[in-house]
C-alpha positions in Angstrom: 132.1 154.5 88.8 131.5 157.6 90.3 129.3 160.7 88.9 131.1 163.7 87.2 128.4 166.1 87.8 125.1 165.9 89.2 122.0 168.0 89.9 122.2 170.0 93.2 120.3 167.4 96.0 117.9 170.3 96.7 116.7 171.2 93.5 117.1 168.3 91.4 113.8 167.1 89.3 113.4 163.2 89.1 115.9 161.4 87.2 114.5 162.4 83.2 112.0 164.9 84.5 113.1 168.5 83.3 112.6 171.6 85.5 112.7 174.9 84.7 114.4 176.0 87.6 117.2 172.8 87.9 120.6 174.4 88.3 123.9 171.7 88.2 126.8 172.1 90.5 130.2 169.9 89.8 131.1 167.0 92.3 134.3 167.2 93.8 137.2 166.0 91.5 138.3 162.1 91.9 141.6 160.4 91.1 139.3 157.8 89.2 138.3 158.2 85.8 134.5 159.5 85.3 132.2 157.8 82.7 129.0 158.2 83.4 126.4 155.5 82.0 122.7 154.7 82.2 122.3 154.6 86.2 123.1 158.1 86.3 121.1 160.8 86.8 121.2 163.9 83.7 122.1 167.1 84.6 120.0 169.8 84.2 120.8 173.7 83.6 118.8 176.8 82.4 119.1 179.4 80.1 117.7 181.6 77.7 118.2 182.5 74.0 116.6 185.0 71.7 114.8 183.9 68.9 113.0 186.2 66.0 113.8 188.6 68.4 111.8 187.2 71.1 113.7 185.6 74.3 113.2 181.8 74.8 113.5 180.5 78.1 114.9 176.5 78.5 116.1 173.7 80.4 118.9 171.5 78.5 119.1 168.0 79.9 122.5 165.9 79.5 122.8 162.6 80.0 122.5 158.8 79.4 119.4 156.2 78.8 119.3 152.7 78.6 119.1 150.1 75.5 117.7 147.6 77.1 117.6 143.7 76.0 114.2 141.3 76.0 114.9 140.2 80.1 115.7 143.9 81.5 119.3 144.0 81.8 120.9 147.0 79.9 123.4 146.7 76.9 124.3 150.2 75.7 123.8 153.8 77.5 122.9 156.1 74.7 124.2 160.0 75.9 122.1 162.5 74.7 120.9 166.6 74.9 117.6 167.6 74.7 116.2 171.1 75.4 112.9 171.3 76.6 111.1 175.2 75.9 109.8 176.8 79.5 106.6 179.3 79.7 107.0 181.8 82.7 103.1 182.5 82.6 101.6 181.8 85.6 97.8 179.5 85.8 99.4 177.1 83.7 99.8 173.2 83.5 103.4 172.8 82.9 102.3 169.1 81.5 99.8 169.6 79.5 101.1 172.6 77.7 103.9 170.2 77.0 102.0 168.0 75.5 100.5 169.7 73.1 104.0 171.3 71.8 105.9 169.7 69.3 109.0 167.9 69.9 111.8 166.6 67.2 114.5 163.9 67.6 117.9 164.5 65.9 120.6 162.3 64.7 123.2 162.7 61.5 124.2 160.1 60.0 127.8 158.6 58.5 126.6 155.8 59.5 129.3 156.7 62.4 128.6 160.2 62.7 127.2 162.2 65.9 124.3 164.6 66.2 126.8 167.5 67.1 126.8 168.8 63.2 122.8 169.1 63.1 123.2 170.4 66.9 125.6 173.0 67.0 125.6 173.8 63.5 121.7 174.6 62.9 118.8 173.4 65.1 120.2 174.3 69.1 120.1 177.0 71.3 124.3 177.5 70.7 125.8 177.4 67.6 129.8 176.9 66.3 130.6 180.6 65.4 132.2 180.0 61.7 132.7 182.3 59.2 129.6 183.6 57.9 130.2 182.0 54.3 130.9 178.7 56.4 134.5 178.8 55.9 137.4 178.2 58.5 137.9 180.6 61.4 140.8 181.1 62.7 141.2 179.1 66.0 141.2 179.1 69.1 137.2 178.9 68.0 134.1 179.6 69.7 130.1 179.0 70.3 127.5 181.6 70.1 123.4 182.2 70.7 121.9 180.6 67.6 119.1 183.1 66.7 117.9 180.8 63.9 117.5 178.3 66.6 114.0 176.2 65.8 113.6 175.8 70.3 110.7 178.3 69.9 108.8 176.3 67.7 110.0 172.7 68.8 111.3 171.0 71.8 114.6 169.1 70.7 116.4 166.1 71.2 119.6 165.3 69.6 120.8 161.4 69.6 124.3 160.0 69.7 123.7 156.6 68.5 126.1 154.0 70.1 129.8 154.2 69.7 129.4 158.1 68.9 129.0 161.0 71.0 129.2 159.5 74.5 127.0 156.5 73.8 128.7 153.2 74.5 127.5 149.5 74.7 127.7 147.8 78.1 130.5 145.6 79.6 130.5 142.4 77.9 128.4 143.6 74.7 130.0 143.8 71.5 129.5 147.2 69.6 129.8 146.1 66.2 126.2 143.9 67.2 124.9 147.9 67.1 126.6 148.1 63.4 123.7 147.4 60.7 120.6 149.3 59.5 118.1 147.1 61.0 120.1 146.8 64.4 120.4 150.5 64.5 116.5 151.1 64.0 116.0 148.9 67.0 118.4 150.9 69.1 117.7 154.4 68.2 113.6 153.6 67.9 114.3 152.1 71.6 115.7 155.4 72.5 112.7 157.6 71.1 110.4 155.1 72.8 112.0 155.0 76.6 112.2 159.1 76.1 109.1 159.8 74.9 107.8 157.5 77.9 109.8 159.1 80.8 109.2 162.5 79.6 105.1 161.8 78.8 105.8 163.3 75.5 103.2 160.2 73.9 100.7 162.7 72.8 103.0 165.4 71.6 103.8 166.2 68.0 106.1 164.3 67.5 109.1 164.7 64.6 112.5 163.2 63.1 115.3 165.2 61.4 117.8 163.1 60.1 120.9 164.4 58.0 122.9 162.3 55.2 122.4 158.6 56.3 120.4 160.0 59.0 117.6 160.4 56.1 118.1 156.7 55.5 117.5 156.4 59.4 114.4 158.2 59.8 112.7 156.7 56.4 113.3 153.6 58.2 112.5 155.2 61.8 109.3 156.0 61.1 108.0 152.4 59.6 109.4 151.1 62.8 108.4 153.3 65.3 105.0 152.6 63.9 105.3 149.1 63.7 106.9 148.2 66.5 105.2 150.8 69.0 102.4 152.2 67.4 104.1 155.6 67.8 102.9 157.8 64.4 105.0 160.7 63.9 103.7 164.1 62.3 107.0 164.4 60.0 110.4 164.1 59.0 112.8 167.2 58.5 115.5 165.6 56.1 118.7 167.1 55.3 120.9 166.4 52.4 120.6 163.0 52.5 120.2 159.4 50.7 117.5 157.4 50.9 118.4 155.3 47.6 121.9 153.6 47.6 121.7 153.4 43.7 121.3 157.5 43.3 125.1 157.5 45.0 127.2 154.4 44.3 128.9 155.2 40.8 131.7 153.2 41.6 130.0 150.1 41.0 130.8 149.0 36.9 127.1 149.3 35.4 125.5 151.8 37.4 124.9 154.9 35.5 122.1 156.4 37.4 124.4 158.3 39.5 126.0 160.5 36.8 123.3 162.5 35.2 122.4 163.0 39.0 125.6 164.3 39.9 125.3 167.2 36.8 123.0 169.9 37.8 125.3 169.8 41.5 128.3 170.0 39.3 127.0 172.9 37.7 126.0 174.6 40.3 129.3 174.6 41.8 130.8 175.4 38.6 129.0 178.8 38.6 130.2 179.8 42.0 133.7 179.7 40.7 132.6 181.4 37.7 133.4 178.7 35.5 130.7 178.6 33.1 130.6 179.9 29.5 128.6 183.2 30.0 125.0 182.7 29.2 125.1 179.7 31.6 127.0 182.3 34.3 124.6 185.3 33.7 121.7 183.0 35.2 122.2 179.8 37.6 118.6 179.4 37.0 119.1 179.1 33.5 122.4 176.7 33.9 120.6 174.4 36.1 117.9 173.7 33.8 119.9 173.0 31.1 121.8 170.9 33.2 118.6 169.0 34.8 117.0 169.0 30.5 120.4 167.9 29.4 120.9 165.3 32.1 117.3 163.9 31.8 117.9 163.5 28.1 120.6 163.5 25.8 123.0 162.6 28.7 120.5 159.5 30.1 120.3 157.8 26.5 124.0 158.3 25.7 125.1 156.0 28.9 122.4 153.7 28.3 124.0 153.3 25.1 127.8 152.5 25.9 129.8 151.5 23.4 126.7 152.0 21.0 127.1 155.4 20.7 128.1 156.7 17.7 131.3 158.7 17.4 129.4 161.8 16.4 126.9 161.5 19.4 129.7 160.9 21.7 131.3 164.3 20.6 128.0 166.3 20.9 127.4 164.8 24.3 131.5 165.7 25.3 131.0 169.2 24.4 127.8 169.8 26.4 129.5 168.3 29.6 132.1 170.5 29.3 130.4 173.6 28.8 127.7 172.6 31.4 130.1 171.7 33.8 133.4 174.0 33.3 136.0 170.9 32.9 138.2 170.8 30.0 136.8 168.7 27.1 140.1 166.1 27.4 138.6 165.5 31.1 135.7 163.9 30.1 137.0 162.4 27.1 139.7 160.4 29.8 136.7 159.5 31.6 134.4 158.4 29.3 131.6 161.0 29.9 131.4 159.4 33.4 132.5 162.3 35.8 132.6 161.3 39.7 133.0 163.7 42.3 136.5 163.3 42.7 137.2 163.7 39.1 135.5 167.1 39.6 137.0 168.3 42.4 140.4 167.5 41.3 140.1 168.9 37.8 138.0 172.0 38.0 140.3 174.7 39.4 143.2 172.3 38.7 145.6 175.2 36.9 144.7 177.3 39.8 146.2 174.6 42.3 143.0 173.9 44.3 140.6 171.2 45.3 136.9 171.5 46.1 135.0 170.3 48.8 133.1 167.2 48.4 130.6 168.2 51.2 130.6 171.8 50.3 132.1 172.5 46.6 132.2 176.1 47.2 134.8 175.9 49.9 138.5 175.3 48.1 141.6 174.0 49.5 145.3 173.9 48.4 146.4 170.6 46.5 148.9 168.6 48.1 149.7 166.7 45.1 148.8 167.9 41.7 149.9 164.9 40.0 147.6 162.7 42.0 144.0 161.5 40.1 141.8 162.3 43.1 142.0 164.8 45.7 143.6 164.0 49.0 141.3 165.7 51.6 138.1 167.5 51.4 138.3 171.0 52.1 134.8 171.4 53.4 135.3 169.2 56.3 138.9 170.5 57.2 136.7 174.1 57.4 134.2 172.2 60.3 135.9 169.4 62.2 138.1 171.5 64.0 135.7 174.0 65.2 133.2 171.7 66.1 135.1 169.4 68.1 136.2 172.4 70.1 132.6 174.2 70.3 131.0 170.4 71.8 134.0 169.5 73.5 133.6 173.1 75.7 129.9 173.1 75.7 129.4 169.8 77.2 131.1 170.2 80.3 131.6 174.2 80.7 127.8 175.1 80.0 126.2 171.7 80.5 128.6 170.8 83.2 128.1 167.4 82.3 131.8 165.4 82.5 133.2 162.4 80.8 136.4 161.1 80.4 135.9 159.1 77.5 136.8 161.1 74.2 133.5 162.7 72.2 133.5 160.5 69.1 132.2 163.2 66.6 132.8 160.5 63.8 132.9 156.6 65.0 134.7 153.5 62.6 131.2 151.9 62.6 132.4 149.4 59.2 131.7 147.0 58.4 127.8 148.4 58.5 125.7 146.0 57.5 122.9 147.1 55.0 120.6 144.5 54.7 120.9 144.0 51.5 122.0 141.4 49.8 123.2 141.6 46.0 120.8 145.2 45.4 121.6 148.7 47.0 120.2 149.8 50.0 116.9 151.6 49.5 114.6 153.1 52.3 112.0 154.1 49.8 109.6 151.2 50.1 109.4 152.0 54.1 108.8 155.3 54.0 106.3 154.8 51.2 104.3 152.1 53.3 104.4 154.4 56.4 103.4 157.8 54.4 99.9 155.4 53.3 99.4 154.2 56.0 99.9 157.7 58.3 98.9 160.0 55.6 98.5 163.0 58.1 102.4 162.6 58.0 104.8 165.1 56.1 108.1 165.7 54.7 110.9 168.3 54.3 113.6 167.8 52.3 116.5 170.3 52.1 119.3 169.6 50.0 122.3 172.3 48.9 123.0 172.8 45.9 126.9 172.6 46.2 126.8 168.8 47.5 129.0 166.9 45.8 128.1 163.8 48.3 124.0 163.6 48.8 123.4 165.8 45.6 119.7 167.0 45.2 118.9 165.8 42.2 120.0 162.3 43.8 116.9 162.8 46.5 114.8 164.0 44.1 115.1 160.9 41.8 114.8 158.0 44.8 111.5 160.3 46.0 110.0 160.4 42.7 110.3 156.6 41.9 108.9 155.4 45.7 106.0 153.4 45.7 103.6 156.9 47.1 100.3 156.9 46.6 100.1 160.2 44.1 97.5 161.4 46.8 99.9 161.9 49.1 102.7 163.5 47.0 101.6 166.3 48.4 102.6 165.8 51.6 106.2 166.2 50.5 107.9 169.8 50.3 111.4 170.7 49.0 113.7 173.3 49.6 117.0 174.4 48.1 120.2 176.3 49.8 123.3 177.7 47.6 125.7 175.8 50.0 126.6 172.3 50.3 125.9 169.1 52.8 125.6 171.4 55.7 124.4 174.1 54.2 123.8 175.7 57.7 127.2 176.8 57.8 126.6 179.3 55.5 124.9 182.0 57.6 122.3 183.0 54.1 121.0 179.7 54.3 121.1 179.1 58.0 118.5 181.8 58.2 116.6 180.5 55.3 116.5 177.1 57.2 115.3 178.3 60.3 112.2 180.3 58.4 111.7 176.7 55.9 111.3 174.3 59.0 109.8 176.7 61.5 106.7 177.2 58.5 106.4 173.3 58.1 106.2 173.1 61.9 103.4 175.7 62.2 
């Protein structure tokens, strides 16, 4: 195979060693189909960005690393983008200022999903130029500086784990052998490890963000990194995410945990479309501690019941999940006080013809079929998967001028996944218990939006509270709320309030 694009032969650093002053030029165009792997060499380009209203000189590194297997020989190339903060002082040592500033790995989640949502959307030098309440823009769409960037406070390196982005297994390896939580640990941690090492990052601060199942990821990261390298990490930055399988799966006949988790999210979204009784819409404060009270209560000891309950009970508890979340009483009668996602965002602006988003349930879409029990797309991603595949699929090769003819999986069929879990539901708690007694220097964000109707916050909140954490180091954990939804980024507000959250737990 033959290389797309390369650093220029006079300038170019050492294969993984980034330069300030690296520049990339394209090699000529071929007949043959270009898809770069391992053996290649990253391309390397320069620019600046203003931050906080200070400008923030980098180099942003494309390109591929090896997974490699127990005798040496390679079995995935793993494409990634990090971005790697310059100082134009002069007297310095480029090295050892670099180890002493921090530097955070990225991925999202799905499992199946790329890093370009965390990437583009909030924590890179570029951002997808939505609309500012995170709604659909009309195309053709576009990328702009991202002043709420966190480059000035952290280097950054954003994984595609294999079968997404770029990253693809090697001839004669099977991806689905890359399908599983433990097997994905091994492969991403072997990632971290061979980048940190090239790039003598070992003594830097050193961070995960993980979003949705990329919480899961880096609850489990961080036990293994530790474990199987000895590499301690300072924190974890996660984003509406799940790190309990129970909080989520409602679906399952038996599980009840997951509905008076759902509540205060239901709520929330209810009050952005102005569908609560008034006191409730005078003060979303108020409503979502009714909702959490409620839920925590009455709610909790009416499921536990079941068929138990008494007819009179049953009532009481129909009427305060109705005016808590703005469905009509006969909804929640039809669904026996159990209200799933879809239920909501189907019935909640149902005589006004729309749908809510699942990831983001202030974002509305048109119903395709109003007869239909669930809704048949989700609003919130129709508003970002179009503008994101456009912003990375311009960015990579007109401003990274890295080239690939393979199609940039933004979203991989990675099923079946498997979980490790045999006849229980999947839970990362227990690991990133053991790892936050053991390393009890490290810390953790969690931000969750309020208007998630798939990783809701209160579902975070109750797998955090019941892990295994010494109460010592409860402490160590500090939460953050945003009015949006899953990718609350999108919504310029919180976007900025992100940036300020995570550059303050950095610092």
């Amino acid at each position: 195979m033959t290389l797309a694009l390369a650093a220029h032969a006079a300038d170019a650093p050492k294969t993984n060693s980034p330069a300030a002053d690296a520049t990339a030029l394209p090699a000529a165009k071929t007949e043959t189909a270009a898809i770069p792997d391992a053996s290649h060499k990253p391309v390397f380009t320069t620019n600046t960005v203003t931050i906080a209203g200070h400008p923030v000189l980098y180099v942003a590194e494309t390109g591929m690393l090896p997974l490699l297997t127990a005798t040496g020989s390679v079995r995935a190339s793993v494409f990634y983008i990090a971005y790697t903060r310059q100082d134009k002082s002069e007297g310095r040592n480029p090295k050892s200022e670099m180890a002493q500033r921090p530097v955070t790995f990225c991925f999202n989640g799905g499992p199946g999903s790329s890093s370009v949502w965390l990437h583009l959307g909030a924590l890179g030098p570029r951002r997808v130029n939505m609309n500012p309440d995170g709604t659909l823009p009309a195309p053709p769409f576009g990328l702009v500086d991202n002043a709420y960037s966190i480059l000035d406070s952290s280097d950054l390196v954003f994984i595609d784990p294999v079968a997404t982005g770029f990253s693809r297994p090697a001839k004669d390896e099977k991806a689905n052998e890359f399908f599983g939580n433990a097997a994905d640990l091994d492969s991403v941690g072997d990632f971290i490890r061979l980048w940190t090492t090239r790039h003598e990052r070992w003594l830097s601060p050193k961070y995960l963000c993980g979003e949705s199942y990329g919480m899961f990821r880096a609850a489990g990261l961080a036990e293994h990194l530790s474990s199987r390298y000895g590499m301690y990490l300072n924190g974890l930055i996660l984003v509406s995410g799940v790190l309990d399988f129970t909080t989520i799966f409602y679906d399952n006949p038996g599980n009840d945990v997951p509905y008076p988790l759902y509540l205060p999210s239901y709520t929330a979204a209810a009050h952005f479309h102005h569908k609560l009784p008034p006191d409730l819409q005078a003060d979303l404060t108020k409503a979502l501690a009714e909702a959490r009270k409620f839920a925590r209560g009455e709610y909790t000891s009416a499921l536990q019941q079941g068929d138990a309950l008494s007819a009179e009970e049953h009532q009481k508890v129909a009427a305060e999940l109705a005016r808590l979340t703005g469905l009509k009483l006969q909804v929640i009668e039809d669904n026996h006080l159990r209200i799933g996602e879809g239920v909501f965002r189907k019935q909640l602006l149902h005589d006004e013809g729309l749908i809510l988003g699942a990831y983001d349930a202030r974002i509305t879409g048109r119903d395709d079929d109003p007869a239909s029990s669930y809704p048949d797309f989700d609003p919130s991603m129709a508003a970002t998967l179009g503008p994101f595949s456009a912003a990375m699929n311009s960015y990579v090769r007109s401003e990274l001028k890295f080239e690939d003819d393979l199609p940039y999986e933004l979203l991989a069929g990675v099923q079946p996944w498997s979980y490790g879990a045999r006849n229980s539901y999947p839970n990362a708690g227990n690991q990133l218990a053991s790892i936050m007694n053991q390393n009890p220097y490290m810390r953790v964000l969690l931000l969750d939006g309020r208007c998630d109707l798939v990783c809701p916050v209160d579902t975070v909140h109750y797998a955090f509270d019941h892990m295994p954490l010494d109460p010592a180091y409860r402490t160590n954990i500090t939460y953050a709320e945003f009015d949006a939804g899953h990718m609350m980024y999108v919504n310029l507000p919180d976007l900025k309030k992100m940036h300020t959250v995570i550059e303050d737990f950095l610092k």
